[in-house]
C-alpha positions as CSV (number, residue, x, y, z in Angstrom):
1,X,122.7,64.7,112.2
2,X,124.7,65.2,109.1
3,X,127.9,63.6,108.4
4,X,130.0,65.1,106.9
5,X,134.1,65.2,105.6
6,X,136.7,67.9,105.1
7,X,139.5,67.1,102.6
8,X,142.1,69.5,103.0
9,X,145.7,69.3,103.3
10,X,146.1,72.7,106.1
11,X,145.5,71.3,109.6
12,X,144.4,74.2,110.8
13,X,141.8,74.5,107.7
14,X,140.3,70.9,108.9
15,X,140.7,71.7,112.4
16,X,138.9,75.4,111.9
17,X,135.4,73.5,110.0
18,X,135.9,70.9,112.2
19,X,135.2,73.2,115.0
20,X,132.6,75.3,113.3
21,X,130.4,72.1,111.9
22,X,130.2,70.5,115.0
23,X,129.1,73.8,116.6
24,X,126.3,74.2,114.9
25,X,124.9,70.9,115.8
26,X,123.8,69.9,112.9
27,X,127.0,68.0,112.0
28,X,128.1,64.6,113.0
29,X,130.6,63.0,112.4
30,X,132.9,65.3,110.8
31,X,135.2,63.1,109.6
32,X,138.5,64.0,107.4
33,X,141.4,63.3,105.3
34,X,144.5,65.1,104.6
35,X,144.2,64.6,100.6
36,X,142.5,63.8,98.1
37,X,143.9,60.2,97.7
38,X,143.4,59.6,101.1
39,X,139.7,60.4,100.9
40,X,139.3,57.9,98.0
41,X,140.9,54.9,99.6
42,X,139.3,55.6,102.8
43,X,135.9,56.6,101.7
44,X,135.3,55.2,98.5
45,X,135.6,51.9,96.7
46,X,138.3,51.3,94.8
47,X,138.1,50.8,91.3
48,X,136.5,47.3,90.2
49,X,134.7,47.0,93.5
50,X,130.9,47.4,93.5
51,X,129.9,48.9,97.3
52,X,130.8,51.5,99.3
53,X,133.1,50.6,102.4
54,X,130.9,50.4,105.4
55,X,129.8,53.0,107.4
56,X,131.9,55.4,105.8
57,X,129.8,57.4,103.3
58,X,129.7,61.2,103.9
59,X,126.5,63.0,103.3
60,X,128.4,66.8,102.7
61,X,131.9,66.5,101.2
62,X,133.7,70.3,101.8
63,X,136.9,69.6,99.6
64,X,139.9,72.1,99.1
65,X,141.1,72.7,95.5
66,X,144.8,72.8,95.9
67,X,146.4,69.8,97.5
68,X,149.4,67.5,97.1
69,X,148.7,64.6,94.7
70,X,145.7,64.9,93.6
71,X,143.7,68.2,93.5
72,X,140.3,68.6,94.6
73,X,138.8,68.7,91.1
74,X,140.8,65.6,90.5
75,X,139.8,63.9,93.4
76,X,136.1,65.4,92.6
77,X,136.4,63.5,88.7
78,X,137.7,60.2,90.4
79,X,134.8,60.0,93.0
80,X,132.3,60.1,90.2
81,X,133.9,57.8,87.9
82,X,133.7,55.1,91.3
83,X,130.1,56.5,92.2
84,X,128.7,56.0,88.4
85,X,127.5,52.5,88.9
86,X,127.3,52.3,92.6
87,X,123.9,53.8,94.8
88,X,124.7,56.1,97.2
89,X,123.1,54.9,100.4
90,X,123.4,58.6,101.4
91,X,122.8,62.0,99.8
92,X,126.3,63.6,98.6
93,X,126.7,67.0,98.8
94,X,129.5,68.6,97.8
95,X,131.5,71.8,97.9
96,X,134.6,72.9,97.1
97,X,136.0,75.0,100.6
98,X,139.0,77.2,99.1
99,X,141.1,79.8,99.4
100,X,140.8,80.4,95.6
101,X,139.6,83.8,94.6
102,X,140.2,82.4,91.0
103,X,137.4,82.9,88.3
104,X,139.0,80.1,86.5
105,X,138.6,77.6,89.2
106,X,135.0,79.2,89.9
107,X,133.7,78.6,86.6
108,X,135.5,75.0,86.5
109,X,133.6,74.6,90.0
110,X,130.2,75.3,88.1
111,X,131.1,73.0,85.4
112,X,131.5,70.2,87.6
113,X,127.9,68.1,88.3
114,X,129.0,67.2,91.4
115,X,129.7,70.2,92.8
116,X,127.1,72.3,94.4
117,X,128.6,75.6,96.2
118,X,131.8,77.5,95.9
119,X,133.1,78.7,99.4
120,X,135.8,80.6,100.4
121,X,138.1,79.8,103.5
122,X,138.3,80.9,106.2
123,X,134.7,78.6,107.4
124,X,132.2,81.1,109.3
125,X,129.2,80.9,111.1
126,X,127.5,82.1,107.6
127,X,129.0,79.8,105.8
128,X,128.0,76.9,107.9
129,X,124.4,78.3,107.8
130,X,124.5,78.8,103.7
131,X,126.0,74.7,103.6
132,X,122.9,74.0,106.0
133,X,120.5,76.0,104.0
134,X,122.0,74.1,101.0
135,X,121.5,70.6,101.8
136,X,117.9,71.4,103.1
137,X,116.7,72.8,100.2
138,X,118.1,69.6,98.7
139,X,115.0,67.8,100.1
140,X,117.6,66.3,102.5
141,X,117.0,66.3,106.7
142,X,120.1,66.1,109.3
């Protein structure tokens, strides 16, 4: 099983690939977090600490671009400052899951290292299949 973590201010976004991840089986937990400073202190260490907090890395990160406080970029650039010097004891994938049609946040998406795929909401069974398809070609197993 993969676990993986939705960060996404829209309930009914979180609720709606919450639903569809743990549908397909493959998925579990699905964890999530209403913004993107919420995933950070929740998830990750916080600055001048050297480990992740237990049991809480995710191994697919689907992460919404426009949010209160930080935006997902922003949250995106912050994770790998705090992941530069620490080994992940999992695999992170991550996408950015948006209603953002926007070639400028597209090609800011493929600019980003960290980020892997560009999908847009609403979540669908094909989409869940393409984020599966993703992480296996990856090298990585569920």
């Amino acid at each position: 099983m993969i676990p993986a973590i939705i960060v996404d201010d829209v309930l009914a976004d979180r609720y709606i690939v919450r639903r569809r991840l743990s549908k397909s089986g493959a998925f579990c937990p699905v964890g999530e977090a209403q913004d993107g400073q919420s995933f950070l202190s929740t998830y990750l260490p916080q600055p001048g600490r050297s480990s992740l907090p237990e049991g809480n890395a995710p191994c697919l990160l689907l992460v919404d671009i426009n949010m209160p406080g930080l935006n997902g970029f922003e949250m995106i650039e912050e994770m790998g400052r705090r992941l530069r010097d620490i080994p992940a004891p999992n695999p992170l994938v991550v996408m950015m899951f948006t209603s953002s049609d926007n070639p400028e946040d597209k090609r800011r998406a493929a600019e980003q290292p960290l980020i892997c795929r560009y999908l847009l909401k609403p979540m669908t069974d094909a989409a869940v299949a393409q984020i599966l398809q993703d992480y296996t070609a990856r090298g990585y197993a569920g």
